[in-house]
Backbone as a ProteinNet text record, in pm:
[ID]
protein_1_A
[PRIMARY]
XXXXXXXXXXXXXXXXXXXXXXXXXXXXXXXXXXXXXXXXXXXXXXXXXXXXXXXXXXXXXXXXXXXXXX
[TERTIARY]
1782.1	1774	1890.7	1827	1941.5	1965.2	2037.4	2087.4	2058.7	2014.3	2017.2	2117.5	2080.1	2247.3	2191.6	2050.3	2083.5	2120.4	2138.5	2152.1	2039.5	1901.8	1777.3	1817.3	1740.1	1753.4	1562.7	1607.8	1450.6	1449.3	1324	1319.2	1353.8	1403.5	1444.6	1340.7	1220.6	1105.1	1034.2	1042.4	954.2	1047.1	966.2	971.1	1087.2	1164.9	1278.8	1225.4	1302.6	1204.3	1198.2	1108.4	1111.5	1086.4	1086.1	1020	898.9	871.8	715.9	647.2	575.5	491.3	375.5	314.6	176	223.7	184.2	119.9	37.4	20.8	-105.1	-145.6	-156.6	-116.5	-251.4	-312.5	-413.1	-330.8	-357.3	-290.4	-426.3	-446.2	-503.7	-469.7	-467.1	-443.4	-531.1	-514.3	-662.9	-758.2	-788.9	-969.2	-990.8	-923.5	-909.8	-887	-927.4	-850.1	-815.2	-703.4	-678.9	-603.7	-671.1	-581.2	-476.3	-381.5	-276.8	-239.9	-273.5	-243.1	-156	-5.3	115.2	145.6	100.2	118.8	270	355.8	513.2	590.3	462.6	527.1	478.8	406.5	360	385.2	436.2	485.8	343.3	238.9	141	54.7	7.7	6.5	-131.3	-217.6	-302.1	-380.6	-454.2	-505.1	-635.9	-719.2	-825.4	-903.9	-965.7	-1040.4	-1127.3	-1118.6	-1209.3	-1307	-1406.7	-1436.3	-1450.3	-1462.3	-1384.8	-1497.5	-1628	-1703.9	-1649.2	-1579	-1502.9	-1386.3	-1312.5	-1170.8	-1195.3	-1318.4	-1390.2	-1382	-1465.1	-1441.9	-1323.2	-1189.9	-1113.1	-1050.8	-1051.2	-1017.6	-1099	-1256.1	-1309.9	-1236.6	-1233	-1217.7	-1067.2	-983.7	-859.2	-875.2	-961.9	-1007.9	-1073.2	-1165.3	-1181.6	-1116.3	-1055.9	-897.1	-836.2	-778.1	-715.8	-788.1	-890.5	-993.3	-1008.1	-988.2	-978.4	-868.2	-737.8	-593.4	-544.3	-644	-621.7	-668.9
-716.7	-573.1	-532	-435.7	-359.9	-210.4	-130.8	4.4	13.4	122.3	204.1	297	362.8	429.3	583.4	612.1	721.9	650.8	551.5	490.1	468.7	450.3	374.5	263.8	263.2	99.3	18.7	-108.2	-170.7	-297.8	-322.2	-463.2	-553.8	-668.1	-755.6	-752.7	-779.8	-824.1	-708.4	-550.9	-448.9	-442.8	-344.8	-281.4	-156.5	-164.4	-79.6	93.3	194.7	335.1	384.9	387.3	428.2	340.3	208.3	66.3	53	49.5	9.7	-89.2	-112.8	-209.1	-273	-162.7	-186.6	-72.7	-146.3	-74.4	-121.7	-2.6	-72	25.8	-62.6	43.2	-12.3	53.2	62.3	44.5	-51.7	-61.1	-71.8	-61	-34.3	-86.4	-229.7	-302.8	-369.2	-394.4	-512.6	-437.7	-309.2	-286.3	-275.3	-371.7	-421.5	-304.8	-284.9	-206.5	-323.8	-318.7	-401.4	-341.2	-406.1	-326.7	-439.8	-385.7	-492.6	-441.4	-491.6	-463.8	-549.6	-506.3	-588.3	-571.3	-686.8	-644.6	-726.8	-613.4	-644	-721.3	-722.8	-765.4	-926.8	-989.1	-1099.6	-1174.3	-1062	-1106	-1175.3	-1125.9	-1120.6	-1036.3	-1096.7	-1021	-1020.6	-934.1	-955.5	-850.4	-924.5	-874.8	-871.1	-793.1	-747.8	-726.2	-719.2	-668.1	-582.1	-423.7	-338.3	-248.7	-281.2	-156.9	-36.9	2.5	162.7	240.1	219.7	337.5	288.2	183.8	205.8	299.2	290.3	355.1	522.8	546.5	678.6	725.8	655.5	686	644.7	634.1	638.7	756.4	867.6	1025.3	1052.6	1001.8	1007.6	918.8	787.6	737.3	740.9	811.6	851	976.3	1037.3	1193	1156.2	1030.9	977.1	937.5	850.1	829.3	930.4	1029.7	1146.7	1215	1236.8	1275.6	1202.8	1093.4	980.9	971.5	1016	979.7	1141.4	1282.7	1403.3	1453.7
1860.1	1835.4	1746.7	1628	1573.4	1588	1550.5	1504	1403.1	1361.4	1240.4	1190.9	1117.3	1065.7	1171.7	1231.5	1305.1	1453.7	1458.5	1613.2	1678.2	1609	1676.8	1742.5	1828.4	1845.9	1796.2	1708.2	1652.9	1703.7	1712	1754	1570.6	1598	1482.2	1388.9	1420.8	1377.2	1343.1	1319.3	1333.4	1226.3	1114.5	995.1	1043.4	940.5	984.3	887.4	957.3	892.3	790.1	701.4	570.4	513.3	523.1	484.8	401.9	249.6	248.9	309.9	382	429.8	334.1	298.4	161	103.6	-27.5	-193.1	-245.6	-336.7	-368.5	-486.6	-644.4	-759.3	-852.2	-946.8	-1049.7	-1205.2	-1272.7	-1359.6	-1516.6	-1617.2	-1691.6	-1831.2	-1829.5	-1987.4	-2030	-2136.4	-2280	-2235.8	-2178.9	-2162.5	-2004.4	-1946.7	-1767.3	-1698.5	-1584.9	-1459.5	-1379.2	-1297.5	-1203	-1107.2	-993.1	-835.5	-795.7	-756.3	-718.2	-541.4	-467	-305.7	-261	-233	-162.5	-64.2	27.3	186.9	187.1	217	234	312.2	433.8	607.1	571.2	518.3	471.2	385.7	299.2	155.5	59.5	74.2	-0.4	-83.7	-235	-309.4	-368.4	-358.6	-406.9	-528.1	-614.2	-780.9	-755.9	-797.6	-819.5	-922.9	-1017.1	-1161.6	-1126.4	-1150.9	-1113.6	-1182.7	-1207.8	-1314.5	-1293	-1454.3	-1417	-1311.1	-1301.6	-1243.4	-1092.1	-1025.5	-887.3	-915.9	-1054.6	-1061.1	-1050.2	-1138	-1081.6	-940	-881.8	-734.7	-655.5	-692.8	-618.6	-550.1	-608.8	-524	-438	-431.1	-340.5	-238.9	-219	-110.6	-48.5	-131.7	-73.8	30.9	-59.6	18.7	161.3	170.9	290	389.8	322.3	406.1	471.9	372.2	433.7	579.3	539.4	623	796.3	712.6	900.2	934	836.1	961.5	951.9	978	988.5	1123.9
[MASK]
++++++++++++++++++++++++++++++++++++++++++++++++++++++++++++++++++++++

């Protein structure tokens, strides 16, 4: 177990606060869309090739998201 600078106490092994855990970014070169998802706690990285009519619908399925952790 550690401290934090407010005096938490964490287990060793648990993501300390404010930590990214995942990202996960849309990038757009040569013509390509590509999703890049980095799971942090794993240290794994993963690439995608997306076309654009999914990149379209991505505000939708964020808006979904939002929707299920509201």
């Amino acid at each position: 177990m550690e401290n934090t600078a407010t005096d938490e106490t964490i287990d060793a092994g648990e993501p300390s606060p404010g930590e990214i855990l995942y990202s996960a970014e849309v990038r757009h070169a040569n013509g390509k869309c590509t999703l890049t998802i980095s799971d942090r706690l794993q240290g794994e990285v993963e690439v995608f090739v997306i076309p654009a009519t999914a990149l379209k619908k991505f505000p939708f399925y964020l808006t979904m998201l939002r929707n299920k952790l509201s």
